[in-house]
BADOKE-79285 format. One record per residue (C-alpha): residue in three letters; y, z, x. Coordinates in nm, 2 decimals. Each point is the difference from the previous one (the first is absolute). Layout:
// BADOKE-79285
ala_Y_Z_X;
...
//
This chain:
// BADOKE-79285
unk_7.82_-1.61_2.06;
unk_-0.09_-0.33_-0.14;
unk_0.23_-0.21_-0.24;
unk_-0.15_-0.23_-0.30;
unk_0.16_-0.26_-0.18;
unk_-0.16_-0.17_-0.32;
unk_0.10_-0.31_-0.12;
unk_-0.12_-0.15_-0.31;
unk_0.14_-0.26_-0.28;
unk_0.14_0.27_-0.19;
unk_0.16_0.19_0.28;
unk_0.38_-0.01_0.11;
unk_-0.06_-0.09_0.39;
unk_0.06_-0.41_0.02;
unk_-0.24_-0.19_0.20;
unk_0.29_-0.09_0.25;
unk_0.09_0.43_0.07;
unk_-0.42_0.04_0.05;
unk_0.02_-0.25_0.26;
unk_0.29_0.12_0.14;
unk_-0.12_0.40_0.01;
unk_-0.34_-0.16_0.17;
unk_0.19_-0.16_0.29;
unk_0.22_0.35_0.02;
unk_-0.38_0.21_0.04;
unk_0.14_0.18_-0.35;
unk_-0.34_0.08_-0.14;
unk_-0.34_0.10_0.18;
unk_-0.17_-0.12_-0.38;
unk_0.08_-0.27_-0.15;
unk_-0.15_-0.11_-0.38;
unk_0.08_-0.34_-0.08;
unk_-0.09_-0.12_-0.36;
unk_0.13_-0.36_-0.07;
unk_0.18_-0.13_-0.27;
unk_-0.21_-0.04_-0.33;
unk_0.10_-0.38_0.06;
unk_-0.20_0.02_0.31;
unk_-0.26_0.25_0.02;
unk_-0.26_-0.27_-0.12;
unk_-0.07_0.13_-0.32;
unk_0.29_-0.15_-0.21;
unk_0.10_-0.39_-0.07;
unk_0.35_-0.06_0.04;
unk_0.25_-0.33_0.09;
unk_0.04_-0.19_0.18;
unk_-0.37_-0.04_0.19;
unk_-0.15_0.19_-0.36;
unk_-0.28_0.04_0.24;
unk_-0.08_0.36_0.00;
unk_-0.22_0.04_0.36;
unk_0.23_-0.29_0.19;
unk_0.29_0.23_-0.10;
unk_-0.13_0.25_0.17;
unk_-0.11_-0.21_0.35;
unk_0.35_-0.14_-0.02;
unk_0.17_0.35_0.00;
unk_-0.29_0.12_0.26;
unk_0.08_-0.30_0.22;
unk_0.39_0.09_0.00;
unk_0.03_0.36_0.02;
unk_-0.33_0.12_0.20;
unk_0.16_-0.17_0.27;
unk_0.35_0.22_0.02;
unk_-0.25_0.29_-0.02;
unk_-0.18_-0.09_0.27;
unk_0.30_-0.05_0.22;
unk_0.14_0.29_-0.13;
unk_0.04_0.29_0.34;
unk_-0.21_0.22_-0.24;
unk_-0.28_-0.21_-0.03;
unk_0.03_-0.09_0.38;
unk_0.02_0.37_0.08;
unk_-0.39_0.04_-0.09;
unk_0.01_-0.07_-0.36;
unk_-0.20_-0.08_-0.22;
unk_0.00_-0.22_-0.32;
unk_-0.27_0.04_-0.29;
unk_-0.01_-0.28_-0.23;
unk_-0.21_0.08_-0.32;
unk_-0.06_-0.09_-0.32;
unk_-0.05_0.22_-0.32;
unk_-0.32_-0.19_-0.11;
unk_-0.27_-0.26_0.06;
unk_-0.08_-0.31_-0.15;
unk_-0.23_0.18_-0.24;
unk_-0.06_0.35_-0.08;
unk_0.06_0.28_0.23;
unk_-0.08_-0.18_0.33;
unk_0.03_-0.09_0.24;
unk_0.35_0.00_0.08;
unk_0.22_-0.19_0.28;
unk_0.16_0.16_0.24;
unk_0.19_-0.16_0.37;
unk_0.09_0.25_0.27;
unk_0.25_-0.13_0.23;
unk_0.04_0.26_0.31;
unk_0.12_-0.03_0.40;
unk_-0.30_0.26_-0.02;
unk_-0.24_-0.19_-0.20;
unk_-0.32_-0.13_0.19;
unk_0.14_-0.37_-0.10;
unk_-0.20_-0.33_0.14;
unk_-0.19_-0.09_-0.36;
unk_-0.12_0.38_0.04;
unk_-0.20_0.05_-0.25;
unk_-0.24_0.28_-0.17;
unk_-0.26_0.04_-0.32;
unk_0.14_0.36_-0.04;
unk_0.10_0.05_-0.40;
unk_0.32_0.17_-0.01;
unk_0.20_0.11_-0.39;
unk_0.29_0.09_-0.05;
unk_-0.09_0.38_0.10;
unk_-0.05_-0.20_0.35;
unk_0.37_-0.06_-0.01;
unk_0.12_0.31_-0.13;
unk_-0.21_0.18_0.28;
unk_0.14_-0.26_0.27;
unk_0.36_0.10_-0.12;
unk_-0.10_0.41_0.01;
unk_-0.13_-0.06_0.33;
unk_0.31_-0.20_0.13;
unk_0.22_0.27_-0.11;
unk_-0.20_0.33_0.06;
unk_0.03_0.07_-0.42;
unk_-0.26_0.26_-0.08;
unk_-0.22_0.06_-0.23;
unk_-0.12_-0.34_-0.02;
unk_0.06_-0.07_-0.36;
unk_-0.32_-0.10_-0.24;
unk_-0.23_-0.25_0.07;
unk_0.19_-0.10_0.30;
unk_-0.18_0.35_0.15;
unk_-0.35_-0.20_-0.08;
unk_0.15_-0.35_0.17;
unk_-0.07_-0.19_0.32;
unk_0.33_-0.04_0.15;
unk_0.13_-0.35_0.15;
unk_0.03_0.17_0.39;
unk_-0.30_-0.30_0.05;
unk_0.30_-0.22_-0.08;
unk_0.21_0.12_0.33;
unk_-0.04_0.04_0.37;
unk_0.11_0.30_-0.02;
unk_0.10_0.26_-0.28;
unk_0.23_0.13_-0.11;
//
């Protein structure tokens, strides 16, 4: 049985009881949205600099994650943003894993969203594969080995 946790701006959970529930193993899944003050779309004091926000809250809490037993244990952290610079695409996305190839590894593959959501399915043995993420390349070239 796996155990999820979801923790956005509007949810109950405080930051502080996420990072304390990571270092406990509490969840196998773990959503993170950050605060509309820092999830690089809104301006807000005191840096009223809407994408340094975000790096500063990156740079302070993407740490504790990856310190965090969880993480440690074989985890896996997907950073990803909602949009591109212009239309649809593309889209960033960092994968942080003990199991990813790392060095400046490196690939041309295009990946969506799907590619995540088939990742996730994949991770967690969650049949059917949902949509488009049936249709997707998966991120296993991201890894040395998977799942």
């Amino acid at each position: 049985m796996h155990r999820f946790t979801r923790l956005t701006n509007a949810f109950s959970k405080k930051w502080q009881n996420h990072l304390a529930s990571l270092a406990l193993l509490f969840a196998t899944y773990n959503f993170i949205t950050p605060h509309l003050c820092h999830d690089m779309h809104d301006t807000c004091a005191p840096l009223n600099d809407p994408v340094l926000q975000g790096d500063v809250w990156l740079s302070t809490e993407v740490p504790k994650i990856l310190a965090s037993q969880a993480y440690r244990n074989n985890g896996v952290l997907f950073i990803t943003w909602d949009e591109g610079a212009s239309g649809d695409g593309p889209i960033g996305m960092i994968v942080l894993s003990p199991k990813g190839k790392g060095g400046g590894y490196a690939n041309t593959i295009a990946y969506t969203h799907s590619s995540t959501l088939r990742t996730l399915q994949e991770i967690f043995n969650v049949t059917p594969t949902l949509r488009d993420a049936a249709n997707a390349t998966d991120l296993s070239d991201l890894f040395v080995s998977f799942p």
